[in-house]
C-alpha positions in Angstrom: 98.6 41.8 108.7 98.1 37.8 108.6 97.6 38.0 105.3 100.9 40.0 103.7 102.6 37.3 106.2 100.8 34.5 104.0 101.8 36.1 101.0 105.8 36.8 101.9 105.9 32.9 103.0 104.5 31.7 99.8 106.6 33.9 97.7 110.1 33.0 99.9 108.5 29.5 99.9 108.7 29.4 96.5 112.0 31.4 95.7 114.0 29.0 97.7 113.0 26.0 96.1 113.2 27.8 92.8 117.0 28.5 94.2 117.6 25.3 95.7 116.4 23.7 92.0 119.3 25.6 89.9 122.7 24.3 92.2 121.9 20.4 91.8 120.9 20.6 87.7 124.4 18.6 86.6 123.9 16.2 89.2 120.3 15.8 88.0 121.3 15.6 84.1 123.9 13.3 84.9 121.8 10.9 86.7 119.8 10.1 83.3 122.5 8.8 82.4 123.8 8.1 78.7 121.4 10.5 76.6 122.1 12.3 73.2 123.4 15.9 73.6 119.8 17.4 72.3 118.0 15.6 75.1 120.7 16.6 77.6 120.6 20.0 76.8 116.7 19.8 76.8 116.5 18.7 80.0 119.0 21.2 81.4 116.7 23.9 80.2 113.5 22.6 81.3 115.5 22.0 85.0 117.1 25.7 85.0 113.5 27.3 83.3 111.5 25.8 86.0 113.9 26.8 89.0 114.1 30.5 87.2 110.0 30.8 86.8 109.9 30.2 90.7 112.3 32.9 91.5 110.7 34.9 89.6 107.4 34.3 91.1 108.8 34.8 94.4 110.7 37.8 93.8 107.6 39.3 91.7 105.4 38.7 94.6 107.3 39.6 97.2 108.1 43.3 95.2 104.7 43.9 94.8 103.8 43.5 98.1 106.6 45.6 99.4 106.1 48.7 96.8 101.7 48.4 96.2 100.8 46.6 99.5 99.1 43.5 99.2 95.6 45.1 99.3 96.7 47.0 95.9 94.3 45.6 93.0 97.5 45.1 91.2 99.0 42.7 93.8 95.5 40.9 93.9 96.7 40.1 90.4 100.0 39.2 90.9 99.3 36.9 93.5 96.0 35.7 91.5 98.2 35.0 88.5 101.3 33.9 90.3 99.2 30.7 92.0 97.4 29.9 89.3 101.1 28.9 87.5 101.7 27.5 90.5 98.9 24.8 90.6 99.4 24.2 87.0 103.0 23.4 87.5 102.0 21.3 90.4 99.3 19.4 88.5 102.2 19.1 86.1 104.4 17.5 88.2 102.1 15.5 89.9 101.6 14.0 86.8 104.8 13.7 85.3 108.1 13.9 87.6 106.0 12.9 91.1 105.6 9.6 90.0 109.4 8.6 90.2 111.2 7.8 93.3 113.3 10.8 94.1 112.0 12.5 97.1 113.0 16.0 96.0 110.7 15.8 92.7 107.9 14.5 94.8 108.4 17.1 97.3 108.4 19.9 94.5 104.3 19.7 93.5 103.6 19.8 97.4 105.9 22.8 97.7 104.3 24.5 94.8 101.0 23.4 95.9 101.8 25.1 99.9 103.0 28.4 98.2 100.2 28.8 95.6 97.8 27.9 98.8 99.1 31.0 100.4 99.0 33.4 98.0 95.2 32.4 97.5 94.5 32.6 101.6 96.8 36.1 101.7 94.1 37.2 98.7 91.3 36.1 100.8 92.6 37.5 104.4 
């Protein structure tokens, strides 16, 4: 039982802060400031893919679990592959978006980091 609990709070973990990244994207293109329209709509789409690839995650994870039951070799996958992309996205950002000074982008690698965590200890358990 602990461990479908591990895996449904990494995957809403992850869903919500895949959510919460879509509503602020304007604010966040805006504050870069004066940009050319290619690099604005660039960085739109790198904001909304990211945000979309974490809702999927967590709505991926959290189906499998509820139709195959997280002891399901199947699920083992899902979760497998799903933390995977999470650490790499972390490592990512840890390299990359961490190092400004918003709080939010250097909150997001931790986040990612916690719900990829998670899913490995929900394999595990």
């Amino acid at each position: 039982m602990s461990g479908t609990i591990l895996v449904y709070s990494g995957s809403i973990i992850i869903l919500i802060w895949g959510a919460a990244h879509l509503f602020p994207t304007r604010n966040i293109v805006r504050g870069f400031g004066s940009i050319s329209d290619d690099n604005r709509r660039i960085l739109t789409m790198e904001w909304l893919a990211e945000g979309v690839a974490m809702i999927y995650m967590g709505i991926l994870t959290i189906l499998v679990t509820a139709i195959a039951g997280r002891v399901a070799a199947a699920s083992t996958v899902v979760y497998l592959a799903t933390a995977s992309a999470l650490v790499v996205m972390a490592i990512l950002g840890w390299l990359t978006y961490a190092r400004t000074p918003i709080i939010p982008m250097k909150l997001c690698p931790w986040i990612q980091s916690l719900s990829a965590l998670l899913l490995f200890a929900g394999v595990c358990l």
